[in-house]
C-alpha positions in Angstrom: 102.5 119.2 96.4 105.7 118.7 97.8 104.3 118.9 101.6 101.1 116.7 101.0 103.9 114.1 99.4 106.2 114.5 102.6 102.7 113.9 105.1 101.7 111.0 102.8 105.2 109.4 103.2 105.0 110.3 106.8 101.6 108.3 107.4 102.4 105.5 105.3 105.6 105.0 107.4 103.4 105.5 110.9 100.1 103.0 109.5 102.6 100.4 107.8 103.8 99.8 111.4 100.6 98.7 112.3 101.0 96.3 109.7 104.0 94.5 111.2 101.6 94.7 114.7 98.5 92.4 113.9 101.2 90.0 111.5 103.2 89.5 114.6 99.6 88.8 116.7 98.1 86.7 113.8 101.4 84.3 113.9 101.9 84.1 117.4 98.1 82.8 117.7 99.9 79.4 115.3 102.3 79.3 117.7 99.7 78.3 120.6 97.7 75.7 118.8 100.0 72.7 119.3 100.5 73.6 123.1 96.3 74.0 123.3 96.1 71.1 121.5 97.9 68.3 123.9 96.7 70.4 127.0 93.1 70.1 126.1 93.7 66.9 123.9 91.9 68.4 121.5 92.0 66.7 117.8 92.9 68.9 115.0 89.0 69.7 113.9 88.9 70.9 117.6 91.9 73.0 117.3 91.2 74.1 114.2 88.1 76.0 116.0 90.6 78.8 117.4 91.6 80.0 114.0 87.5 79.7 113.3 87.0 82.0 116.7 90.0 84.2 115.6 89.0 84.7 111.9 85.2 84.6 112.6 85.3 88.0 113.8 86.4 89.3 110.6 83.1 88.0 109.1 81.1 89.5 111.6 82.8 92.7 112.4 84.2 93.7 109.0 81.4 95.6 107.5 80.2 96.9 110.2 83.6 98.2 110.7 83.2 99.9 107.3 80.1 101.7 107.7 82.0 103.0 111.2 84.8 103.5 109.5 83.1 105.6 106.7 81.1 107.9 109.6 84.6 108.4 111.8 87.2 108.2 109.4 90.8 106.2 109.1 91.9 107.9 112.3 89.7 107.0 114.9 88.6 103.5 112.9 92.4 102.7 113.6 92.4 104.1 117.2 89.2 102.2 117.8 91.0 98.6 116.6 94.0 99.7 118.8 91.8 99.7 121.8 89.8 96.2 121.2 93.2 94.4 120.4 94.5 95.8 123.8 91.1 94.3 125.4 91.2 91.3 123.6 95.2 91.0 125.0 94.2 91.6 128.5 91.8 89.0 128.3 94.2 86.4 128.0 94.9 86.5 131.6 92.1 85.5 132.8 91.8 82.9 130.0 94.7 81.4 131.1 94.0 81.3 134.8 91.0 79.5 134.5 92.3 77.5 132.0 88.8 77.2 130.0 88.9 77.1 126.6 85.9 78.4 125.4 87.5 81.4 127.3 90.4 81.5 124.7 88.1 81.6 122.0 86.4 84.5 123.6 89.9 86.2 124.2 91.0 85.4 120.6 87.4 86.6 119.2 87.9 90.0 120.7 91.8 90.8 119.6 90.6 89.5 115.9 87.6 92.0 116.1 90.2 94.8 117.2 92.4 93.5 113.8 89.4 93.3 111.8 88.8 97.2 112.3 92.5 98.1 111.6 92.5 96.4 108.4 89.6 97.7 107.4 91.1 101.3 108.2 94.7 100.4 107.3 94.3 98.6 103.8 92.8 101.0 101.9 94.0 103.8 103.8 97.6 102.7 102.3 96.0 102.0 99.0 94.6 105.8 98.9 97.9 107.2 100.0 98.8 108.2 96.2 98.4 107.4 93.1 96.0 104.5 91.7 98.8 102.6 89.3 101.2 102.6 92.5 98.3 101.0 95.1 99.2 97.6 94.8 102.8 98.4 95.3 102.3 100.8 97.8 100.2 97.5 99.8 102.9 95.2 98.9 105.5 97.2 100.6 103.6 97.9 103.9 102.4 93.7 103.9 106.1 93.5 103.6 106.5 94.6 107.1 103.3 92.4 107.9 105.3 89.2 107.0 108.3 90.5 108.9 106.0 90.6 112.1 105.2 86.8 110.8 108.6 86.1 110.6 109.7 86.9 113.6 106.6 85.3 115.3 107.3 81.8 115.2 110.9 82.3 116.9 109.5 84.0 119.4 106.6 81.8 119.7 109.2 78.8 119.8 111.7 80.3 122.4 108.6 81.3 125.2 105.2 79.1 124.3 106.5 75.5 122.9 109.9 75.9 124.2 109.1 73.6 127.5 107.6 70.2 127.2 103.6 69.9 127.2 102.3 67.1 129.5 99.3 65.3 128.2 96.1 64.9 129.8 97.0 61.7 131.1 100.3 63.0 132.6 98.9 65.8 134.1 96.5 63.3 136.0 98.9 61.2 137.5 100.6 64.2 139.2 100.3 65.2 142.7 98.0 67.6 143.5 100.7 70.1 144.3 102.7 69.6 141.2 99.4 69.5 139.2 99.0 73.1 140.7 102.4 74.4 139.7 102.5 72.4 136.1 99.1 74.6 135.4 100.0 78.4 136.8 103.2 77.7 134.7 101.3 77.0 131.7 99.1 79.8 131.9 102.3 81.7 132.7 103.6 81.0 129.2 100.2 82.4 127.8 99.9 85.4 129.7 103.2 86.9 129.8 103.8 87.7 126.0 100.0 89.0 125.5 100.4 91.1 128.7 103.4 92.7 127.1 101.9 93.0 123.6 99.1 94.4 125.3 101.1 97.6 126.8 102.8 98.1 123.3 99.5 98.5 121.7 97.8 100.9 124.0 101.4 103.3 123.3 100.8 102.8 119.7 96.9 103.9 120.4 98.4 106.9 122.0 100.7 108.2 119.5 97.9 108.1 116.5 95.5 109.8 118.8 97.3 112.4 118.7 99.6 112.7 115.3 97.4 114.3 112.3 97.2 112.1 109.2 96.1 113.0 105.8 92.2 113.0 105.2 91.4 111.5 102.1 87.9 110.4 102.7 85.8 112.8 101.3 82.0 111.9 101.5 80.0 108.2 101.6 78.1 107.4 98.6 74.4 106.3 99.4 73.7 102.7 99.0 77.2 101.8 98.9 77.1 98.1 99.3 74.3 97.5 96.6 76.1 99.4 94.5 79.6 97.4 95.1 77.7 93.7 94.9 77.2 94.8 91.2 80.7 95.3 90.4 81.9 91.6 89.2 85.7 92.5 90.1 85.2 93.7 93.6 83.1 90.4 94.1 85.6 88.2 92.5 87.8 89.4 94.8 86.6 88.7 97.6 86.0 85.3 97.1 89.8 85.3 96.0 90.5 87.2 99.5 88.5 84.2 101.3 90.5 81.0 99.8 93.9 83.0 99.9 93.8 83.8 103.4 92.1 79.8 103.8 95.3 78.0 101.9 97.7 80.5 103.9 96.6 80.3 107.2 95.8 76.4 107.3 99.2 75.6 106.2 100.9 77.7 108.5 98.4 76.6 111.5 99.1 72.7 111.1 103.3 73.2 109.3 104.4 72.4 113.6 101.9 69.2 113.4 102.4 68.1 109.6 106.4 68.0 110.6 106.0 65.7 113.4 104.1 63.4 111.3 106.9 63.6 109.2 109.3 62.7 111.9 111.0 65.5 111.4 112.3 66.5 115.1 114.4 63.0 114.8 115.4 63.8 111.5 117.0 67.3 112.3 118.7 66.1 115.4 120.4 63.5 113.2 121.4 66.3 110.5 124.4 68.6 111.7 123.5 71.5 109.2 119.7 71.0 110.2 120.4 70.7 114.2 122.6 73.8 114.0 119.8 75.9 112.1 117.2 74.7 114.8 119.7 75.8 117.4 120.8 79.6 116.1 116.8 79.9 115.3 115.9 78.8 119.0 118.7 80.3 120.3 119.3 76.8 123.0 120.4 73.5 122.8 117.5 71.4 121.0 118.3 68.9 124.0 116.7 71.0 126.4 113.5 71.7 123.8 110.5 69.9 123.0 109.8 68.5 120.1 107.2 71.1 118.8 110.1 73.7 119.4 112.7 72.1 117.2 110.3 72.1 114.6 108.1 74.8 115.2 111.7 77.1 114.4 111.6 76.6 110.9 108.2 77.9 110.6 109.4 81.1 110.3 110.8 80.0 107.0 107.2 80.3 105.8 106.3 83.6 107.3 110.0 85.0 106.5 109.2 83.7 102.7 106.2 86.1 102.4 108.4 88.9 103.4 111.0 88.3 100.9 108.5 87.9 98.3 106.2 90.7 99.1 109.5 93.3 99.1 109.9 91.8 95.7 106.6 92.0 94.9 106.5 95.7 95.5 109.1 96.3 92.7 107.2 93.7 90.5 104.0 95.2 90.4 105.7 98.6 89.1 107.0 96.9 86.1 104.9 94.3 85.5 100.9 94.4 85.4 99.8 92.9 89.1 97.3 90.3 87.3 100.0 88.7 85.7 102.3 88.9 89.3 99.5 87.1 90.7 99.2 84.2 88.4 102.4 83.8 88.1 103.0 83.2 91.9 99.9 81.2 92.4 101.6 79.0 90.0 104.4 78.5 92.5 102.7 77.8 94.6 100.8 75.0 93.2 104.1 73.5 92.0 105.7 73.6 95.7 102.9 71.9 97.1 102.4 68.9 95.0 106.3 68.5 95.4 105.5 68.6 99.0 102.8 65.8 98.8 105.0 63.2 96.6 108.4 63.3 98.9 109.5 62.8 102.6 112.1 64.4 104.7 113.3 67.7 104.5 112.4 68.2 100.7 108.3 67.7 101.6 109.4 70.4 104.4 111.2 72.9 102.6 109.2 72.9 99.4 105.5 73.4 101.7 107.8 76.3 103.5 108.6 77.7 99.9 104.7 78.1 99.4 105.6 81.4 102.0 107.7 82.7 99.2 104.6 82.4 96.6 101.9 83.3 98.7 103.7 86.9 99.6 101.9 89.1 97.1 98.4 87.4 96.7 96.4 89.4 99.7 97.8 93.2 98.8 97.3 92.5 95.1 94.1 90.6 95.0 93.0 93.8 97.3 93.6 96.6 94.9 92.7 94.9 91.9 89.2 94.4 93.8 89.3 98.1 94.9 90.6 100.1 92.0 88.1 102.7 90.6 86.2 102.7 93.7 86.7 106.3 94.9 85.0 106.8 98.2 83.7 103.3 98.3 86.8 102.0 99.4 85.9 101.9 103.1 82.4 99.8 102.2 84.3 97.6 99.5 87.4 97.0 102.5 84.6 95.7 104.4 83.3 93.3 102.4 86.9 92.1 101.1 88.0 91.9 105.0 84.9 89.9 105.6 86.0 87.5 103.5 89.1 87.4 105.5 86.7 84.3 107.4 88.2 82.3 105.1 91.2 81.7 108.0 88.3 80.3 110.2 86.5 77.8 107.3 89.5 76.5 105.5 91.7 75.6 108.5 88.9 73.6 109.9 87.9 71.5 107.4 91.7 70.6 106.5 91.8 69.8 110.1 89.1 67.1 109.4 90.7 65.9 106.4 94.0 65.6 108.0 92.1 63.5 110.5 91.0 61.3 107.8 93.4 61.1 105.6 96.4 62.5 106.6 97.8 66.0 105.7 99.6 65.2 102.4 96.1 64.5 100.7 94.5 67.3 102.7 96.3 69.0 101.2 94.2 68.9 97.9 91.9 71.3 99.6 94.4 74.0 99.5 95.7 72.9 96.2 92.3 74.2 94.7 92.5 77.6 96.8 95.5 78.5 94.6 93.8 77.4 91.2 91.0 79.6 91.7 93.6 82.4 92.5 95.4 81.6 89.2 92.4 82.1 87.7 91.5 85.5 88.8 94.6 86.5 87.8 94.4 85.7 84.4 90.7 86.9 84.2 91.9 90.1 85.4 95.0 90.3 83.2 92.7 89.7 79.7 89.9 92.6 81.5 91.4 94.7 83.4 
């Protein structure tokens, strides 16, 4: 007993890094939409298509990522994701060079499809690794490490993709055709380097769990596996919780660098002392030599940073207290930060939609092994439907997109605003029948 404890805690350890991976990848992708944006002039429906092309592969690839996953095992379903991110990564280079969008959403398409498989293989996997009553705490401690690759994304993303000025259609037109040339390779410099280099990291990672030995705990695959799992009311339930969660999280996050400039924001931080010197240790420069985006793009990492904190919290909560009531409780908070957010201006309207990072920290991990629990060697097939519904990052972002077009992102934000009510919801449904 004591050995299979020490080669569980050494293959959580190994797969939780690979959490921190794809939430470092998944953030980094925010960080690109406003320079996208104003190089394509794109409006926000438009740009709202790259979290569509990004999250769309989880709705195509997710279950039949399962069904591979539950012939080939954790293993080689999480070598196998390795390998498509590192494609999808390398793609960027041409992307960029060519400059066409449509080949970014290509590029994006095939590093989500490499995600999709790993969380497909990597969620449960964790989940598995011990005991049933400590699976949601178990998952809240490795997406702990996810939000710590989100939290360090946007400073990154800040420092080497927004931290130079984007020209505007318009600009870049009335250059000469020599400075046009330069102005565009070093655009599609800023692109390509950080992708190229994530790109290497991932094929080392591939390499090392090729060949280290993990635990198998996948046994045998139940016929008719997904009939049998559409009839089980929490496991659907779930899903459609795992669809609106990761909608409301990811739409915030996409637009927070866009919904601070229309809250004039970058002017209102330079003219705060505190404020300029927290955009300045975050960026690590002067905010004189930044754009706009950059000043405020920084304190994104707030959000992503907030989903750490709460998710290492969350991992102690959901020991002592039943997850259900965790959940509610926190898509309360939610709820509350956001309607602060749409009735004030300034830096309260930004801190209190950053807070919502805080609440959201525990929702994913939990509202995953409520959904799975009692599923035995389902789990792969019922990780592929819940990871499906992981599309909800492509639908949700969109349409607030087009309402923000409309009417403006304070009441857009209604839309997410009944994400987080339905959230409640399952929470308390779960906590009366467990």
């Amino acid at each position: 007993m004591k050995q299979q404890n020490q080669s569980y805690g050494s293959a959580f350890l190994l797969v939780t890094s690979l959490f921190f991976l794809w939430g470092f990848i998944t953030v980094l992708v925010d960080s690109l939409i406003p320079r996208i944006r104003e190089l394509f002039t794109l409006t926000y429906f438009q740009a709202g298509l790259v979290q569509f092309a990004f999250f769309g592969a989880y709705f195509v690839l997710s279950i039949p990522a399962g069904f591979i996953l539950s012939k080939i095992g954790y293993k080689k379903g999480i070598v196998l994701g390795l390998a498509t991110m590192a494609i999808g990564c390398f793609l960027f280079y041409p992307a960029a060079s060519y400059r066409e969008f449509t080949i970014f959403l290509m590029a994006y398409f095939t590093l989500a499809g490499g995600m999709t498989i790993l969380q497909v293989a990597a969620n449960p996997y964790v989940a598995a690794l011990g005991s049933e009553v400590g699976a949601s705490s178990r998952l809240n401690l490795s997406q702990a490490f996810n939000s710590l690759g989100t939290a360090i994304a946007p400073i990154i993303g800040a420092m080497f993709i927004l931290s130079e000025k984007v020209k505007t259609s318009d600009e870049i037109d009335a250059l000469s055709n020599t400075a046009k040339e330069a102005y565009l390779i070093s655009e599609a410099s800023a692109v390509q380097t950080p992708f190229l280099g994530i790109a290497g990291f991932i094929i080392l990672l591939a390499l090392v769990f090729l060949f280290v030995k993990l635990p198998t705990i996948l046994q045998k695959v139940p016929k008719g596996g997904y009939r049998k799992l559409l009839n089980k009311p929490s496991l659907v339930m779930g899903a459609i919780g795992i669809f609106l969660y990761v909608g409301a999280e990811v739409a915030i996050g996409s637009y927070l660098v866009n919904y601070f400039i229309d809250l004039e924001l970058s002017l209102a931080i330079q003219n705060s002392e505190t404020m300029r010197s927290l955009s300045e240790t975050l960026l690590g420069n002067s905010i004189i030599e930044v754009s706009n985006l950059a000043i405020v793009g920084a304190f994104v990492t707030f959000y992503w940073s907030g989903a750490m904190v709460g998710r290492f919290i969350g991992a102690y909560l959901t020991k002592i207290i039943k997850p259900a009531k965790v959940l509610s409780a926190f898509a309360i908070g939610a709820l509350v930060m956001i309607f602060i957010s749409m009735s004030t201006t300034g830096f309260v309207a930004m801190w209190s939609i950053l807070a919502v990072g805080l609440f959201n920290s525990i929702m994913f991990p939990t509202i995953f092994t409520m959904a799975i629990d009692g599923l035995d060697d389902l789990k792969p097939q019922a990780s592929g439907i819940l990871c499906t519904m992981i599309v909800g990052g492509a639908i949700i972002p969109p349409l607030y997109g087009k309402l923000a077009d409309h009417f403006g992102f304070k009441l857009a934000l209604i839309l997410v605003v009944l994400c987080y009510g339905y959230i409640f919801l399952y929470g308390r449904i779960k906590h009366r029948n467990p």
